[in-house]
SEKOLDO-888144 format. One record per atom (N, C-alpha, C): residue in three letters; x, y, z. Coordinates in steps of 0.001 Angstrom, whole numbers, padded with zeros to 6 digits, always signed. Example, Ala and Ser with C-alpha at 12.3 -4.5 7.8 and 13.67 -1.06 7.14 Angstrom:
BEGIN
ALA+013190-005690+007800/ALA+012300-004500+007800/ALA+013200-003300+007800/SER+012850-002250+007080/SER+013670-001060+007140/SER+012900+000030+007870/
***
This chain:
BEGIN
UNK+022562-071996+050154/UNK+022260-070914+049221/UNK+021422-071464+048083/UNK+020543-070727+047217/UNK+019671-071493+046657/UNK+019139-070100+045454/UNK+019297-070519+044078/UNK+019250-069519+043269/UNK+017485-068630+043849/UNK+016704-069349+043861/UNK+015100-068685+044026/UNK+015259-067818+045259/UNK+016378-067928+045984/UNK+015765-066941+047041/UNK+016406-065599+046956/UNK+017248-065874+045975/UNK+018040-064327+045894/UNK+017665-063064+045826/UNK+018276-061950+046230/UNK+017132-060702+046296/UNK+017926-059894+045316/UNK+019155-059986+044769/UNK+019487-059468+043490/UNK+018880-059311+042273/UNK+017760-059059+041414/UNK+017953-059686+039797/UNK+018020-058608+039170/UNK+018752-058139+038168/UNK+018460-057379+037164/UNK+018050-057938+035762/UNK+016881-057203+035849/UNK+016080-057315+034232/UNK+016922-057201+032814/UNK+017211-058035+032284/UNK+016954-057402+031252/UNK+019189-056577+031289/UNK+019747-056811+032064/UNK+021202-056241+032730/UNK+021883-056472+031238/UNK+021759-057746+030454/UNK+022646-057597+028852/UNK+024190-058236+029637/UNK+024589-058436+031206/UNK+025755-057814+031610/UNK+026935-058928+031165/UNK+026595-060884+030409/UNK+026932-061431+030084/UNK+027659-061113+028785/UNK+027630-059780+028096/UNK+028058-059549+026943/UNK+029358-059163+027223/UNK+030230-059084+026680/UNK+031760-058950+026683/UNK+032212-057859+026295/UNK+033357-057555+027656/UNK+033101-056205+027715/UNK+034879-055664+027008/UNK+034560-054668+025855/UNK+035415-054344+025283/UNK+036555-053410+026058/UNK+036702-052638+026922/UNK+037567-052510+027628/UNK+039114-053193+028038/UNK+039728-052459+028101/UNK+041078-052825+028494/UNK+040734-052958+029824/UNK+042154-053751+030521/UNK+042402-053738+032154/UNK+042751-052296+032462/UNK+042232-051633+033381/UNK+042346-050642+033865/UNK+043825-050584+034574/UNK+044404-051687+035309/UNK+045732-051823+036015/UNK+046578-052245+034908/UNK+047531-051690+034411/UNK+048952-052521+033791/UNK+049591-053625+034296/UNK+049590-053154+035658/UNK+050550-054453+036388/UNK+049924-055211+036701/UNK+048233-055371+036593/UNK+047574-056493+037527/UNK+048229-057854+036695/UNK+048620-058814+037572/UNK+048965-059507+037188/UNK+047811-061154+036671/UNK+047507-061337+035695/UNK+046479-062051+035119/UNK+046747-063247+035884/UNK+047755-064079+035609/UNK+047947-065273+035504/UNK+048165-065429+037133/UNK+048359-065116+037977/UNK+048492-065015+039533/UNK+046843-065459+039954/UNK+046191-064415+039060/UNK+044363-064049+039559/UNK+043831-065311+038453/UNK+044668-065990+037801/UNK+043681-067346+037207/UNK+044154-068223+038479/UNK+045026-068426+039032/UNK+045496-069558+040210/UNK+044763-069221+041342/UNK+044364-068045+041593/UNK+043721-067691+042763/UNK+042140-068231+043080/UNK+041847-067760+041302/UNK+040223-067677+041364/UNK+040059-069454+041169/UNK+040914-070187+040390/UNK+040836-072200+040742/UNK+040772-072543+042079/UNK+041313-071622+042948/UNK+041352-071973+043932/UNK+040346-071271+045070/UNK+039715-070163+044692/UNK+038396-069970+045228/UNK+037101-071174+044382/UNK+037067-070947+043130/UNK+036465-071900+042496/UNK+036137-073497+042762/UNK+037688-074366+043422/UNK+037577-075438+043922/UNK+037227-075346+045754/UNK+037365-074342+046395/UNK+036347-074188+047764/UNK+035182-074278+047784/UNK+034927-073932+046830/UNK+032659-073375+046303/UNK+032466-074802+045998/UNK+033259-075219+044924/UNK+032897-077121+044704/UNK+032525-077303+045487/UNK+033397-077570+046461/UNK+033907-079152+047635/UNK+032718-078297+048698/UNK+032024-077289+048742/UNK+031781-076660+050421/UNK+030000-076401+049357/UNK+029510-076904+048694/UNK+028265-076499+047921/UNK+027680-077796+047074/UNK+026549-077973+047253/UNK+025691-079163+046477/UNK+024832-078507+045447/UNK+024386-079863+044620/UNK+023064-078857+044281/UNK+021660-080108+044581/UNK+020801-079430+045101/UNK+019458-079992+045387/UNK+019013-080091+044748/UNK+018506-081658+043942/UNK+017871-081719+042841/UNK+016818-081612+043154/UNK+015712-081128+043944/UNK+014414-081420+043956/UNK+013941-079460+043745/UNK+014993-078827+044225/UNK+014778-077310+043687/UNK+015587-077129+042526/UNK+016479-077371+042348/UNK+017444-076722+041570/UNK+018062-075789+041667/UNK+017967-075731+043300/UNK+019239-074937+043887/UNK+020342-075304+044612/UNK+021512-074605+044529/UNK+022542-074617+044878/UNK+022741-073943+046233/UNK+023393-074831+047450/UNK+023428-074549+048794/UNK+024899-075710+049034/UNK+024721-074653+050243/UNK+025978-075100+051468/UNK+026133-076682+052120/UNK+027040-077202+051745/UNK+026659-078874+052402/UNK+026743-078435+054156/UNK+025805-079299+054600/UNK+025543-078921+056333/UNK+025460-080587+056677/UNK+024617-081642+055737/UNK+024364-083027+056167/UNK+024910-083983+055212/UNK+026331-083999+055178/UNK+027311-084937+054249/UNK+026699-085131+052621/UNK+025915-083804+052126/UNK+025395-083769+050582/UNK+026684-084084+049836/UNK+026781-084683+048731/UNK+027702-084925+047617/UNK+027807-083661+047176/UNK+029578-083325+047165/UNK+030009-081870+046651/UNK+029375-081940+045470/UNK+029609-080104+044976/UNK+029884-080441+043728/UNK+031015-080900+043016/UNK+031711-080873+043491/UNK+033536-080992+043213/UNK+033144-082153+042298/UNK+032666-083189+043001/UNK+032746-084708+042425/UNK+031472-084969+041334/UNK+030745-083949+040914/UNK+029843-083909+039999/UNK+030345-083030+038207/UNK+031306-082470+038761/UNK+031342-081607+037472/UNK+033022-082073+036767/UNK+033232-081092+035699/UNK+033982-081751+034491/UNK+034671-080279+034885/UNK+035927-080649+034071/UNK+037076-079433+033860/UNK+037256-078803+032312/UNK+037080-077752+032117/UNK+037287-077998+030831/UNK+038675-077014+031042/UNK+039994-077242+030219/UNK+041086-076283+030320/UNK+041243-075643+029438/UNK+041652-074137+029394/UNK+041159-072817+028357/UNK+042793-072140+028513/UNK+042987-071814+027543/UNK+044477-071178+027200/UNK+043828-069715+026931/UNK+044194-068386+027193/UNK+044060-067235+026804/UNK+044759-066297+027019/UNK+045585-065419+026004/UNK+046878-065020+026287/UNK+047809-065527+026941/UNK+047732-067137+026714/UNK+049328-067845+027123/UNK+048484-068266+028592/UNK+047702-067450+029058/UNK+047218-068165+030374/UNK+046569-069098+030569/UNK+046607-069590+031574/UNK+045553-071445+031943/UNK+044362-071176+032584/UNK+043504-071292+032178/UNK+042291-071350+032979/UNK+041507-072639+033077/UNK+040624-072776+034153/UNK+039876-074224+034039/UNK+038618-073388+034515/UNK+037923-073646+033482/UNK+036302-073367+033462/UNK+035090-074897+034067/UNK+034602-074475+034735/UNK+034069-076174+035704/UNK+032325-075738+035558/UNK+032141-077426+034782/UNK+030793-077411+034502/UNK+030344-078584+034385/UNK+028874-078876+035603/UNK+028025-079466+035688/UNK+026906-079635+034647/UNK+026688-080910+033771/UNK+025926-081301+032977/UNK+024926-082010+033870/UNK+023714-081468+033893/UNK+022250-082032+034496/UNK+021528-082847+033142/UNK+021690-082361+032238/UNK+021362-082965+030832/UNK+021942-082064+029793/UNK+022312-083381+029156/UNK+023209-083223+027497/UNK+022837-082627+026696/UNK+021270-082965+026698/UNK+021552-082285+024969/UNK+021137-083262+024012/UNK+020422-083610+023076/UNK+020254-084545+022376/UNK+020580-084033+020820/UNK+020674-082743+020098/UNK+020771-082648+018939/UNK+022572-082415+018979/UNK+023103-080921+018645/UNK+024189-080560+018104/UNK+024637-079420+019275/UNK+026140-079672+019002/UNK+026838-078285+020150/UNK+027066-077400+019327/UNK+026817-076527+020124/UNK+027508-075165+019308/UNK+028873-075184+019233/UNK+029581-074542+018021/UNK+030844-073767+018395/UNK+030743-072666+018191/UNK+032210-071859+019195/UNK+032064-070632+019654/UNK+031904-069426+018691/UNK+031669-069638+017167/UNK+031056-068898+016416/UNK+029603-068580+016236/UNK+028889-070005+017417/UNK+027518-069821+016864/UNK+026597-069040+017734/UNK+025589-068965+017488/UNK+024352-068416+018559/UNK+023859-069447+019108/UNK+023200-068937+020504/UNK+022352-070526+021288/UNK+021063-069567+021666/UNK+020201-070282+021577/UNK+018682-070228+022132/UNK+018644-070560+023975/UNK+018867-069551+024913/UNK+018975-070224+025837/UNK+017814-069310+026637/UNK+018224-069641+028151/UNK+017644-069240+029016/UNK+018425-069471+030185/UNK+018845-068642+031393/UNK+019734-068528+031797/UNK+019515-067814+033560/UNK+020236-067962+034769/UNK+020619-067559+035747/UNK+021974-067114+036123/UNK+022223-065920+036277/UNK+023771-065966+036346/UNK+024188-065584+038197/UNK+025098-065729+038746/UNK+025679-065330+040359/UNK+026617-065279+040813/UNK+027112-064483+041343/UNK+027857-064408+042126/UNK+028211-065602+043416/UNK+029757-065878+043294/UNK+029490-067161+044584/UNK+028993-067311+046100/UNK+028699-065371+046122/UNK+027552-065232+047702/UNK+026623-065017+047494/UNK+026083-065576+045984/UNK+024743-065707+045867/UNK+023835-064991+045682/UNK+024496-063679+045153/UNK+024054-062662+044657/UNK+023537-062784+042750/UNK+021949-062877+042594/UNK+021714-062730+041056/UNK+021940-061344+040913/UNK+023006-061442+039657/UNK+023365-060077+038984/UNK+022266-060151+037361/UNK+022177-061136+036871/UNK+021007-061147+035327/UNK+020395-062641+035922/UNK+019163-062710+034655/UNK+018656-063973+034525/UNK+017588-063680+034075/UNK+017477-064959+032983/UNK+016585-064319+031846/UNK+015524-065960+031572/UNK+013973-065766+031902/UNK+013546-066835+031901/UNK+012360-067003+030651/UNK+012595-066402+029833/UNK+011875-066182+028363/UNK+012989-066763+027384/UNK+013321-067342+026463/UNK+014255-067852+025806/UNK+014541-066501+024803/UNK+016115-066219+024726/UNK+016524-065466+023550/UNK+017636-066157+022895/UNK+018309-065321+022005/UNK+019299-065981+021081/UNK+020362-065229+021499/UNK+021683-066054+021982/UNK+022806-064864+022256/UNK+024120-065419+021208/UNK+024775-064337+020583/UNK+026053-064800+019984/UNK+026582-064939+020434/UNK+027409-066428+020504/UNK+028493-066428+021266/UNK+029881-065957+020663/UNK+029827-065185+019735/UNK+030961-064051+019123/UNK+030746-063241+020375/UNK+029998-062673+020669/UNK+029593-061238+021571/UNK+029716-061230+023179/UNK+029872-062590+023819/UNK+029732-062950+025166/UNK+030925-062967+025979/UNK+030717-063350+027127/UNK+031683-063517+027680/UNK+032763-064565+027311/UNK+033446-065188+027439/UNK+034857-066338+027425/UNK+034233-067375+027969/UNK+033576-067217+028653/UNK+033046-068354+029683/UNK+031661-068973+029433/UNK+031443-067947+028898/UNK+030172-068596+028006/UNK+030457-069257+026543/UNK+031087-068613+025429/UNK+031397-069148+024501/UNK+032281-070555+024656/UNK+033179-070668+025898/UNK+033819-071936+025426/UNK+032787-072980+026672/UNK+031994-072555+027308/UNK+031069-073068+028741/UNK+030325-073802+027482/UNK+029228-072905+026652/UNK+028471-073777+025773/UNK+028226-074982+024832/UNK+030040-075004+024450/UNK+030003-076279+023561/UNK+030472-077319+024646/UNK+029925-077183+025520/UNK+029755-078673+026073/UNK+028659-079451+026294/UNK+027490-078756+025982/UNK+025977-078823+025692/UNK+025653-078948+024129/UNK+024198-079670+024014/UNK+023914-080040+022624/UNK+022240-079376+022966/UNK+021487-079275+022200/UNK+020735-078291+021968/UNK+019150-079244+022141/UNK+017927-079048+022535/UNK+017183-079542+022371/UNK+016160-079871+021340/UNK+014618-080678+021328/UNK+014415-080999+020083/UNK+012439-079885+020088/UNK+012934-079693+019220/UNK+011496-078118+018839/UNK+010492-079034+019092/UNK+009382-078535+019641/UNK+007643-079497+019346/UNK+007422-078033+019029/UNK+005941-078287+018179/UNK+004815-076772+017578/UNK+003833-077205+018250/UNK+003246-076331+018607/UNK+001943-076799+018852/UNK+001127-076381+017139/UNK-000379-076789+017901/UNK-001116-076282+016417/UNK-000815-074890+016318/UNK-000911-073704+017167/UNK-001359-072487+017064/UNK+000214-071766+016629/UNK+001225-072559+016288/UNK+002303-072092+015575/UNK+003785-072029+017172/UNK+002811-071797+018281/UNK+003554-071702+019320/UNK+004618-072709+019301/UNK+005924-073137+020310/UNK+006746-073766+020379/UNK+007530-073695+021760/UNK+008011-075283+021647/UNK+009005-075348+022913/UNK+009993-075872+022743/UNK+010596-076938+024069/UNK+011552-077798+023483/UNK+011881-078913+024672/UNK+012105-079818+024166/UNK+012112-081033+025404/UNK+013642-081660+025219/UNK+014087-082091+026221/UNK+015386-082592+026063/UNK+016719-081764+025629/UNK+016463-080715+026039/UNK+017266-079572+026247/UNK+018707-079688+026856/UNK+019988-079371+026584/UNK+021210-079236+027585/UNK+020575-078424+028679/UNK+020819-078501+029744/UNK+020841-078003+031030/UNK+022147-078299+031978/UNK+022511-077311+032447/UNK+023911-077257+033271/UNK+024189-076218+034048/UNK+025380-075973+034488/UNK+025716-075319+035194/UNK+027260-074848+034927/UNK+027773-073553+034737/UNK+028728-073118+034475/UNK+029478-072173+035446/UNK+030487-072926+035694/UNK+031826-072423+037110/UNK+033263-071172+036588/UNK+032934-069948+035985/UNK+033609-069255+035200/UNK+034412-068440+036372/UNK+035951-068515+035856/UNK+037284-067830+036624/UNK+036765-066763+035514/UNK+037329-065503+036851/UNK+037146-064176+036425/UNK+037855-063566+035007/UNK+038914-064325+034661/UNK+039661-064406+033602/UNK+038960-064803+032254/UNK+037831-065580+032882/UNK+036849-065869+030792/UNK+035560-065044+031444/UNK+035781-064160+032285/UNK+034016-063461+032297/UNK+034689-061932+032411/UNK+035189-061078+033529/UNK+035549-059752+033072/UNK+036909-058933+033946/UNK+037430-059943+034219/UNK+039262-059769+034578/UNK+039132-059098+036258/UNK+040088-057894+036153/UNK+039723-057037+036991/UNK+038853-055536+036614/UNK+038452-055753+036358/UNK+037106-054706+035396/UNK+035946-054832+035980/UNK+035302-054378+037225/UNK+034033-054422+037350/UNK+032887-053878+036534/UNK+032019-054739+036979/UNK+030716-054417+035641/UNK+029424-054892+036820/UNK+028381-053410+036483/UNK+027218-053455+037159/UNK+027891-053692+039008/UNK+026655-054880+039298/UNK+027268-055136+040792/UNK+028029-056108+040719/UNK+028677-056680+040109/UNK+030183-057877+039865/UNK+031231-056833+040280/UNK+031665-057638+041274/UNK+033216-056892+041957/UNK+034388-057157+040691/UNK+035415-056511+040808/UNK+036475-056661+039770/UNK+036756-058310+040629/UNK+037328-058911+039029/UNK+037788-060387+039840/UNK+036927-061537+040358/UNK+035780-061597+039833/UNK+034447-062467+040228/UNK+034781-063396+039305/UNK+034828-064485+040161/UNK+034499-066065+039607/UNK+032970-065831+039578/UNK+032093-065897+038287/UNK+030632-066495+038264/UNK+029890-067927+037922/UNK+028734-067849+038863/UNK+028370-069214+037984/UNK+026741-068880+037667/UNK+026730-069547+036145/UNK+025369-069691+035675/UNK+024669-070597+035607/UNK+023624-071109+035649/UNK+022934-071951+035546/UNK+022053-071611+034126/UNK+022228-072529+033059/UNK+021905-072440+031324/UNK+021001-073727+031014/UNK+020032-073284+030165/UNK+019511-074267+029131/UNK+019802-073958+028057/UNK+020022-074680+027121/UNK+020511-074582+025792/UNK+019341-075754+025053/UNK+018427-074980+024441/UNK+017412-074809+023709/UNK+017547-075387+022074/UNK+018604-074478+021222/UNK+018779-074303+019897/UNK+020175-073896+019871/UNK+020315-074107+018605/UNK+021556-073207+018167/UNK+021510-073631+016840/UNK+021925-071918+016642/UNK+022255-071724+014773/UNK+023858-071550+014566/UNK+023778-072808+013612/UNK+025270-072062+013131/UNK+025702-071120+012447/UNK+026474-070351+012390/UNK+026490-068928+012095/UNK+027619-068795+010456/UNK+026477-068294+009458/UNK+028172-067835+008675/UNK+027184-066024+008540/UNK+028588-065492+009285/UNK+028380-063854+009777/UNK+028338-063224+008416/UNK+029634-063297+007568/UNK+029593-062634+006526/UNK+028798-063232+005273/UNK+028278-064282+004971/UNK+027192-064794+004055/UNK+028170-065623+003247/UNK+029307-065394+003583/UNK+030285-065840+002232/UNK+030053-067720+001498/UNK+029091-068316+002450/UNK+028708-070163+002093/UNK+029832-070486+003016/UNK+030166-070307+003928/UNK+031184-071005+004938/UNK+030653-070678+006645/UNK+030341-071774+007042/UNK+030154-071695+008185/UNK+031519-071073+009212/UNK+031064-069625+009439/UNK+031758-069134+010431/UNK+033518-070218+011268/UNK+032779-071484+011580/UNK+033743-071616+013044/UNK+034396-072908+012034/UNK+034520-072682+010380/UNK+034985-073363+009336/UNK+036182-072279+009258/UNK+036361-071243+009678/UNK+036977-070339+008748/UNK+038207-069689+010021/UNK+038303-070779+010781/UNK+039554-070380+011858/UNK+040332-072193+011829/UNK+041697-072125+012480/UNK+042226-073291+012293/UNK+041889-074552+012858/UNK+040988-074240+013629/UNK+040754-075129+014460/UNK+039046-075547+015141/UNK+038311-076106+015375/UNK+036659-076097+015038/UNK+036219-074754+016172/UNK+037217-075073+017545/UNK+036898-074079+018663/UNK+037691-073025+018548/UNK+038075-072902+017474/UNK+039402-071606+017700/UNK+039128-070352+017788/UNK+039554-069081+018159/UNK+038934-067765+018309/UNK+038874-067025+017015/UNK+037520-067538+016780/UNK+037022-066666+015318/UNK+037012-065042+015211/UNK+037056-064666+016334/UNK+037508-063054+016689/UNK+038643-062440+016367/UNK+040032-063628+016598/UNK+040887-062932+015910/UNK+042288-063999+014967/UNK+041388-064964+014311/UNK+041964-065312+012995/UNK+041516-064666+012141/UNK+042804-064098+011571/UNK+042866-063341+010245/UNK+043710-063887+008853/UNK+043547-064932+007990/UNK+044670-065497+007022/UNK+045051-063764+006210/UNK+044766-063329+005731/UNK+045034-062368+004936/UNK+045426-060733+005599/UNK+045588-061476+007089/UNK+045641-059950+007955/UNK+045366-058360+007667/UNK+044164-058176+007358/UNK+043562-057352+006763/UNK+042756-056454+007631/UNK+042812-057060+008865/UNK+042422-056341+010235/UNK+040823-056781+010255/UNK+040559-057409+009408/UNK+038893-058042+009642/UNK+039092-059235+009656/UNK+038567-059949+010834/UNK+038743-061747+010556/UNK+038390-062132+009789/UNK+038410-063516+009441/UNK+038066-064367+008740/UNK+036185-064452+008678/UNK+036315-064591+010059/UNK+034614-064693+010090/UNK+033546-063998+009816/UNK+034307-062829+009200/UNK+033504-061011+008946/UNK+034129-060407+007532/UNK+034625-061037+007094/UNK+035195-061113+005952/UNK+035019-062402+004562/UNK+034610-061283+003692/UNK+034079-062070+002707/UNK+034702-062519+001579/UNK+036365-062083+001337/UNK+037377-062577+000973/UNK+038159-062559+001927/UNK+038508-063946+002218/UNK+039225-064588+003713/UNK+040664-064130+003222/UNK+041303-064612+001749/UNK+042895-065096+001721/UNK+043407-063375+001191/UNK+042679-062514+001196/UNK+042800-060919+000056/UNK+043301-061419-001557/UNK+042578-062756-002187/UNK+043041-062648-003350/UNK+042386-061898-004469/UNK+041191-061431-004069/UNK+040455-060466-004787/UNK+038961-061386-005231/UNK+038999-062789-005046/UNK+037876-063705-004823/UNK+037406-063952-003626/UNK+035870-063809-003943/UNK+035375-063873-003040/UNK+035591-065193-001932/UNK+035253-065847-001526/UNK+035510-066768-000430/UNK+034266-067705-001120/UNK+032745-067046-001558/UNK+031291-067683-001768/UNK+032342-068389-003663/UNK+033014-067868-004074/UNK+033398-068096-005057/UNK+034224-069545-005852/UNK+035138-069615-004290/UNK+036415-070503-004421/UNK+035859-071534-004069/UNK+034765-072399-004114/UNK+034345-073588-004027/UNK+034487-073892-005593/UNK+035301-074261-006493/UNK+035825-074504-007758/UNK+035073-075822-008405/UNK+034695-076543-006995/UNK+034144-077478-008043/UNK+032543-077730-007647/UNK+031795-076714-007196/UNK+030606-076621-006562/UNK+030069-077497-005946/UNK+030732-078349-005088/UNK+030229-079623-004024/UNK+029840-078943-002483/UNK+029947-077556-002576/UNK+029408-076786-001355/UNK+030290-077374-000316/UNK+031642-077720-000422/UNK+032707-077893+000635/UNK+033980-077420+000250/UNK+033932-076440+000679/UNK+035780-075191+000419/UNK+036888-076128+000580/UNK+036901-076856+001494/UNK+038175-077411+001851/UNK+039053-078406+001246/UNK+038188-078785+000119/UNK+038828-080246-001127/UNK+039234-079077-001743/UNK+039033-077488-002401/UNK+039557-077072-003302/UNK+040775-076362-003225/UNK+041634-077061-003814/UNK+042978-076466-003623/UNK+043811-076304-005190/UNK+043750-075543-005643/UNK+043809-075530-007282/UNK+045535-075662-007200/UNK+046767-075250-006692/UNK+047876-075582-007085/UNK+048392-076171-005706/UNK+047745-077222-005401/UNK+047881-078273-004598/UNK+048902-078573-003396/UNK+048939-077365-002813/UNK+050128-076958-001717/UNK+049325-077296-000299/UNK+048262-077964-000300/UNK+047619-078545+000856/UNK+046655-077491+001647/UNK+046471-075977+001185/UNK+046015-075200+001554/UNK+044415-074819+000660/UNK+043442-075073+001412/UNK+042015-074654+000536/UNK+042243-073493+000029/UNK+041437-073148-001546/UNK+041708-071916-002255/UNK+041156-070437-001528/UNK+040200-070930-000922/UNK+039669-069517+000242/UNK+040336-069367+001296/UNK+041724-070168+001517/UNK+042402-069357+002245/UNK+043851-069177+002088/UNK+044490-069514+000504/UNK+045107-069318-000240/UNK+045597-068216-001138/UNK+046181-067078-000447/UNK+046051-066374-001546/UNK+046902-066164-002912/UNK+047849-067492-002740/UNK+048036-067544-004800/UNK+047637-068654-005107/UNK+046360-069143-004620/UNK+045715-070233-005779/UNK+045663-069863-006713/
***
C-alpha cells in the first residue's frame, strides 16, 4: 500500500479537527475499543514497511523491516483510559516541540489502515493543537520544528523539518463517532511535517498558554484553578482574585512562577488569596 496511489483525497475535509460531539452509544464500552484498536494497530506494524525511496507505506511481501521495530510508543491516559499512540520519527526536528497548547506549521497526509486518504494538505498551514484531534496534539510534541530560509523576494521555506509518521487508536482521533468517510472506531495514520510552531498565550494575559495547566503537557482544555467554567488558558484572571493574571508578575522579571506574595508555594496567578 503506498500513500501516492490512493484514490481517496478530500480537499480541503478540515476532518482532523475535533469533533465536539458526545458518543452516540452509552454503553459503548471505551476502554475494551482502546485494547482492541493496540491490537489492530500492532498487526499494521509488524505486517507494513515503509519504503524509503517513495515514502510510502506497503505490505511486507520480501522480509522488509516492520514497522513495529521502527517506531516509539508514546502512552496517553484519557478518562482513566490507556492508550498507546505509535510514532515513527523519519526526522527530528532541529529547533523546539510544541506543547499541546501550541499551533504547528505543518503539512500533512492522513489514512485509513486500508489505505484509504480521507484529508491531506500539501501547502503548509497553521493548526491549533487546542482544536485537533488527541492524536495529533499529544502525536506532535514528539517533533521539533524546522529552520525558516527567505529568499530575496520575501518568499520562504524550511529545511530540517520534523517529519514522521503518526499511528492514532480511535480513542485520541474520534471514538465511535463516524466522521466524513472514517468508519466509527478507526485507528488512523498520518504522515506530518512539522515546519514551525508558535507558542500560544490564547488569552494575551503574558503567560504562555501550556504555563498555565499543572503540568507542561497537561490538558489546557480543561484546567480550571478558579473553576469558573473558562480554563486557565482562555482566561485572563486564572485564580478569580479580581487581578488580572498580565498583573501578578509582582516583581516584573516576566516569570509568574517566583511570585508568590504570602509564600504558601503557590504562584500569585494562581492563588487566589495572595
Amino acid at each position: 500500500m503506498k500513500f501516492n496511489n490512493l484514490f481517496f483525497i478530500l480537499a480541503v475535509s478540515a476532518v482532523i479537527f475535533s469533533c465536539k460531539k458526545d458518543d452516540d452509544n452509552a454503553s459503548f464500552d471505551a476502554a475494551k475499543q482502546a485494547l482492541e484498536d493496540d491490537v489492530t494497530l500492532i498487526k499494521y506494524l509488524q505486517t507494513h514497511y515503509l519504503k524509503e525511496s517513495d515514502g510510502g507505506i506497503w505490505t511486507i511481501k520480501n522480509g522488509e523491516t516492520p514497522l513495529m521495530e521502527q517506531v516509539e510508543a508514546q502512552n496517553i491516559t484519557k478518562n482513566d483510559i490507556s492508550y498507546k499512540l505509535y510514532f515513527l520519527k523519519q526526522s527530528p526536528g532541529v529547533t523546539i516541540a510544541p506543547y499541546r497548547a501550541d499551533s504547528v506549521l505543518t503539512t500533512y497526509t492522513g489514512m485509513l489502515l486500508d489505505s484509504t486518504v480521507f484529508d491531506s494538505r500539501s501547502s503548509m498551514i497553521w493548526m491549533p493543537l487546542t482544536g485537533v484531534i488527541d492524536g495529533w496534539s499529544y502525536g506532535f510534541t514528539n517533533f521539533k520544528g524546522g529552520t525558516k530560509v527567505l529568499n530575496t523576494d520575501e518568499s520562504f521555506f524550511y529545511i530540517n523539518a520534523g517529519k514522521g509518521i503518526l499511528f492514532i487508536p480511535s480513542g485520541l482521533a474520534y471514538g465511535n463517532i463516524g466522521q466524513s468517510i472514517i468508519p466509527a472506531n478507526s485507528p488512523l495514520v498520518f504522515q506530518i511535517t512539522l515546519n514551525d510552531v508558535n507558542i500560544a498565550d490564547h488569552d494575551n494575559d503574558g503567560v504562555a498558554s501550556y504555563l498555565e495547566v499543572e503540568t507542561a503537557n497537561g490538558d489546557v482544555k480543561t484546567f480550571d484553578t478558579d473553576k469558573d467554567g473558562i480554563p486557565n488558558y482562555l482566561d485572563a484572571d486564572d485564580d478569580g482574585d479580581g487581578k488580572l493574571t498580565r498583573n501578578e508578575d509582582t516583581n516584573g522579571n516576566g516569570n509568574w512562577f517566583d511570585d508568590d506574595t504570602d509564600n504558601d508555594g503557590i504562584p500569585n496567578f494562581l492563588d487566589k488569596d495572595s
